[in-house]
C-alpha positions as CSV (number, residue, x, y, z in Angstrom):
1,X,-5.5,-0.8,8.6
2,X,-6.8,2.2,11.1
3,X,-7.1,5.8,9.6
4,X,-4.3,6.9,12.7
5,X,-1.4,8.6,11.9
6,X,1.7,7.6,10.1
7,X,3.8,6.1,13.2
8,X,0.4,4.3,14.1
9,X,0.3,2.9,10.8
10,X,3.9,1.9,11.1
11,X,3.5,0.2,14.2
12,X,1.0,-1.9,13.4
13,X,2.5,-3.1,10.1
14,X,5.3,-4.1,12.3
15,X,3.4,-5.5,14.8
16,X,1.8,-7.8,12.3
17,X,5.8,-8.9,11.0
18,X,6.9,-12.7,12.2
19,X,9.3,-13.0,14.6
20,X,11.6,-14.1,12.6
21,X,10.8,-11.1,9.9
22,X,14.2,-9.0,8.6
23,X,14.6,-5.7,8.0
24,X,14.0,-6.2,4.4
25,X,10.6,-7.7,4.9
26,X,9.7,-5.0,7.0
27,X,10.6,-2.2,4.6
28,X,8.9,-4.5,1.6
29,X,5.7,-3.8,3.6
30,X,6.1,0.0,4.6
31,X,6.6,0.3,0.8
32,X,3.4,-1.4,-0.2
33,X,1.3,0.4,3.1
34,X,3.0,3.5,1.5
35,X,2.0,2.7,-2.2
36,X,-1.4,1.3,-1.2
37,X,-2.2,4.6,0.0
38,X,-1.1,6.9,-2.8
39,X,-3.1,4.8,-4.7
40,X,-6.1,4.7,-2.8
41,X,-5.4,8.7,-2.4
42,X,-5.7,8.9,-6.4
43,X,-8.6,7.1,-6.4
44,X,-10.0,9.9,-4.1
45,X,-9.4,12.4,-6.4
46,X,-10.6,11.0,-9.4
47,X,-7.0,10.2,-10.9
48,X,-7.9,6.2,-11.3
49,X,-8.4,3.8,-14.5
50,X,-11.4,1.9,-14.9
51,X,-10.8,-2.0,-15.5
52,X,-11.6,-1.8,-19.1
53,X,-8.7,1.0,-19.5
54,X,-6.1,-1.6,-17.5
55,X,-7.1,-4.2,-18.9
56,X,-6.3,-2.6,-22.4
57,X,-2.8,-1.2,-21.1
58,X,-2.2,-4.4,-20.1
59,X,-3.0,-6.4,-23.3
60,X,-1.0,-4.0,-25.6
């Protein structure tokens, strides 16, 4: 995925759909481009988990 803007991002996500792709699977994957990147925004700032620390919350 390019650094572009957000209708760039969208485009190509959309772009990348089937033809025969619904709207459903199109939202389905602007929610996980959009989620992706909040993640990878948190990570940025130093808001992450280690994988000892999820694999703990996960185990519990």
């Amino acid at each position: 995925m390019s650094n572009g803007s957000a209708k760039q991002k969208v485009l190509e996500v959309i772009e990348k759909l089937p033809a025969d792709a619904t709207l459903e699977d199109a939202i389905e994957r602007l929610v996980l481009l959009a989620k992706t990147e909040r993640g990878l925004a948190e990570l940025d700032a130093g808001q992450g988990v280690d994988h000892a620390e999820a694999k703990r919350r996960l185990l519990r």
